[in-house]
C-alpha positions in Angstrom: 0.0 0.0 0.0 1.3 3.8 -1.4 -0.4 6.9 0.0 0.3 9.2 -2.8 2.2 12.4 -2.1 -1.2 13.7 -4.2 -3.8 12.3 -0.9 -1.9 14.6 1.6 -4.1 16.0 4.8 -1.7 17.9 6.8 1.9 18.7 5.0 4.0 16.0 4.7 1.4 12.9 6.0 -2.0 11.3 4.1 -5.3 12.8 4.4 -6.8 10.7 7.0 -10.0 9.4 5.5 -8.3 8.5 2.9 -5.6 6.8 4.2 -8.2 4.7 6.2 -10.1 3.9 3.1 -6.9 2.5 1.8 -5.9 0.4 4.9 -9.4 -0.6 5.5 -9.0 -2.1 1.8 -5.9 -3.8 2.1 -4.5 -1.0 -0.7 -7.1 -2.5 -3.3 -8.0 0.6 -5.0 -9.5 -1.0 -8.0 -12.5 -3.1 -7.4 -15.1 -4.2 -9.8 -18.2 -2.9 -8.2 -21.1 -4.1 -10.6 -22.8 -2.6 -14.1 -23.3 1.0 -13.8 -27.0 0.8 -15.1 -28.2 -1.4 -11.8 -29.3 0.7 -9.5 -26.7 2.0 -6.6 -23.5 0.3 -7.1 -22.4 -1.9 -3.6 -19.8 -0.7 -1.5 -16.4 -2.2 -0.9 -17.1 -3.7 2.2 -20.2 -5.4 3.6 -19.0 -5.2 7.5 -18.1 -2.4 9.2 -14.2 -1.7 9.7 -12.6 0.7 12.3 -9.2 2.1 11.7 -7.1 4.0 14.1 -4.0 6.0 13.4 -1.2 5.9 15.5 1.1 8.3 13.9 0.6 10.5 10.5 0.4 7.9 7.7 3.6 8.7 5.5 3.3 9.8 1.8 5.3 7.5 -1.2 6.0 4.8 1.2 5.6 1.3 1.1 3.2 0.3 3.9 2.5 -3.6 4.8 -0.5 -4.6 6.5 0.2 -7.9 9.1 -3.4 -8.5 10.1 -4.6 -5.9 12.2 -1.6 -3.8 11.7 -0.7 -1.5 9.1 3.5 -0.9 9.5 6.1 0.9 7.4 9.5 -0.3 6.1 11.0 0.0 9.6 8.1 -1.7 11.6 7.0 1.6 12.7 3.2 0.8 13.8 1.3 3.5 11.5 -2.3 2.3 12.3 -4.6 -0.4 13.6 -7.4 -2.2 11.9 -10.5 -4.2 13.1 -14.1 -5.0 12.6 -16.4 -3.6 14.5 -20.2 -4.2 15.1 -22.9 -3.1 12.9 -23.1 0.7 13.5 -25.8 3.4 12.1 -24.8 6.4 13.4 -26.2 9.3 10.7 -26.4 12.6 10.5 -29.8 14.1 8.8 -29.5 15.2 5.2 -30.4 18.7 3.4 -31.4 19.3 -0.2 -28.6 20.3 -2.6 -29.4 24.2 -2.6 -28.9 24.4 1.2 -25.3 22.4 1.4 -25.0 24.9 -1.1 -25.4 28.0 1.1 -23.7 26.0 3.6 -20.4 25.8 1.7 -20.1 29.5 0.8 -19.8 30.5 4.6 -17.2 27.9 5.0 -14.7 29.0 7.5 -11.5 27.1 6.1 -12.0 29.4 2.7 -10.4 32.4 5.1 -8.8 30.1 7.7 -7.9 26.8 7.3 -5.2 24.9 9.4 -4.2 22.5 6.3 -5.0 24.6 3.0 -3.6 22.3 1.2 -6.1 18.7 1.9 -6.7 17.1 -0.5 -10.4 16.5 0.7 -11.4 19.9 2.0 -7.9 21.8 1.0 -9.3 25.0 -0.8 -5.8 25.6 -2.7 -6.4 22.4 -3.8 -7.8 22.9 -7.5 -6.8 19.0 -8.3 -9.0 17.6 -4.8 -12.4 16.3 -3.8 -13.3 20.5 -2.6 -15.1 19.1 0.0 -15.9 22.4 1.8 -18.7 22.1 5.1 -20.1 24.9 5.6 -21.8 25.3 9.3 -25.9 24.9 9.4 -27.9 27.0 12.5 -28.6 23.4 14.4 -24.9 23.0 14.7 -24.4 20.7 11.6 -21.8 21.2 8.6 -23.3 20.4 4.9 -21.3 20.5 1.4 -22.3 19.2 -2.0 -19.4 16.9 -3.5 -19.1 16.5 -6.9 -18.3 12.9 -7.6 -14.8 12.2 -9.5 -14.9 9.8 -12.1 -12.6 7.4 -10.4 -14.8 7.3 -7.4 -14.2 3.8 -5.0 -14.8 3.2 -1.4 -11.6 4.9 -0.8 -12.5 8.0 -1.7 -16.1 8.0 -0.1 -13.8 7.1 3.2 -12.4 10.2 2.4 -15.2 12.5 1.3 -16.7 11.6 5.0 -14.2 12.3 6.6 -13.6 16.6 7.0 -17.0 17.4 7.0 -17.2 15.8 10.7 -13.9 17.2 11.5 -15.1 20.5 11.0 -18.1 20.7 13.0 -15.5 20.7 15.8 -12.7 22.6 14.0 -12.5 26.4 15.4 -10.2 29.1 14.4 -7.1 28.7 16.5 -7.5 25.2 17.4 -7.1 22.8 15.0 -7.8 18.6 15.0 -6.9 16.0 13.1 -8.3 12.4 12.5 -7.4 9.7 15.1 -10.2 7.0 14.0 -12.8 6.7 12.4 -15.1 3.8 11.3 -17.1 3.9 8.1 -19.7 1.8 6.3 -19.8 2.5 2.5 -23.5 0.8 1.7 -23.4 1.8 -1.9 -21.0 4.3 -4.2 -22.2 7.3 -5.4 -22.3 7.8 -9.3 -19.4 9.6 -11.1 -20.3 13.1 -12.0 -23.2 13.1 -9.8 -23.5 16.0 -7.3 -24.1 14.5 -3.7 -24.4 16.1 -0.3 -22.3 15.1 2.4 -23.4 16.3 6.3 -21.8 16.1 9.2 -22.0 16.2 13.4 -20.8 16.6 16.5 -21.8 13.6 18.6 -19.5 14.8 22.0 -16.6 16.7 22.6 -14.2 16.1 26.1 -10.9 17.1 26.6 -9.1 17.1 23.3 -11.3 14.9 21.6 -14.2 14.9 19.9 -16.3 12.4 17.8 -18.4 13.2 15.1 -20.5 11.5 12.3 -20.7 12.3 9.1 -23.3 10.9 5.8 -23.1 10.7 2.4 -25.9 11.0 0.3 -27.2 10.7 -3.0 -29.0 13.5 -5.5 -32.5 11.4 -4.8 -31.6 11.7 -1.2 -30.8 8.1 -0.5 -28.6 7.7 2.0 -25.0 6.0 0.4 -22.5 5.7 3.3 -21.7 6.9 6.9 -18.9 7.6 9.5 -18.2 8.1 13.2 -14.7 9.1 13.9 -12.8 10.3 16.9 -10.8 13.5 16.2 -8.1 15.2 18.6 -7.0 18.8 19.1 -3.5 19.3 18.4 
């Protein structure tokens, strides 16, 4: 398994929705997902997988996973992996125009502690633009313009910021830590889906959020819960 120096979060390490999507995988990108003309195509997975990082996943680097354990050329220990029980933990949807509205206030368009993401990034002209804009109840909403390539992977990572920053505040950054996703069906390439997300509780430095994916019709696709820390 590569992380490309193209999937970067933070400078220098892999965007961590991504990077889970990949270990959560086994670094099988690729996967033949069914005819695109019937109906929803199924997700990667049909049990729910956790994945925990335990240091910021390297970029360009052979990574091995041994079971449970995702390693790097030196043994380091770069994350954990394990099923987890059935989980439904959603966040409500709202139509397109409203994610809409959402994503123009987004705060990480005038101060964002990683400008560069390749999910939510908004100097990123070659990324997923995945910018979640806050809601009045608390929630964050963007649309997400499916890429043509799209695979578990990158629904992994299309849920992951828009939890992140229902917690994110200017000054005070977090990054991923874990996060557990169930990827039901893929959205269609080209499509333009809305993606919401949640803060479930906050204490200390962490926090854990949810986060949804959902289709144009308003079919719900995929969802998260993740654990992110203030650093």
């Amino acid at each position: 398994m590569i992380i490309g120096a193209r999937y970067n979060g933070p400078p220098g390490s892999g965007n961590g929705g991504w990077s889970a999507g990949t270990f959560a995988a086994g670094g099988v990108r690729r996967l033949q997902l069914g005819a695109p003309d019937a109906g929803p195509r199924p997700g990667a997975a049909a049990d729910p997988v956790e994945v925990t990082l335990r240091r910021p996943p390297p970029l360009e680097t052979p990574l091995a996973r041994h079971g449970t354990e995702v390693r790097d050329p030196d043994g380091q220990l770069v994350a954990e992996v394990r099923p987890v029980p059935e989980f439904r933990t959603v966040v409500d949807p709202v139509d397109l125009p409203t994610a809409r509205a959402a994503a123009a206030a987004y705060p990480g368009l005038v101060d964002h502690p990683f400008p560069g993401c390749f999910v939510c990034g908004p100097e990123r002209a070659d990324g997923l633009r995945i910018f979640p804009g806050p809601l009045p109840d608390g929630r964050t909403a963007a649309p997400f313009r499916v890429p043509d390539d799209v695979d578990a992977v990158t629904v992994w990572a299309a849920l992951d910021c828009p939890g992140g920053w229902s917690v994110i505040a200017p000054g005070r950054p977090y990054v991923l830590g874990r996060i557990a996703a169930v990827v039901a069906a893929l959205p269609e390439p080209g499509d333009e889906c809305v993606v919401t997300g949640a803060m479930a509780r906050a204490e200390g430095r962490k926090a854990e959020v949810h986060s949804s994916l959902y289709a144009p019709d308003g079919g719900l696709l995929a969802w998260a819960r993740a654990t992110w820390i203030a650093v």
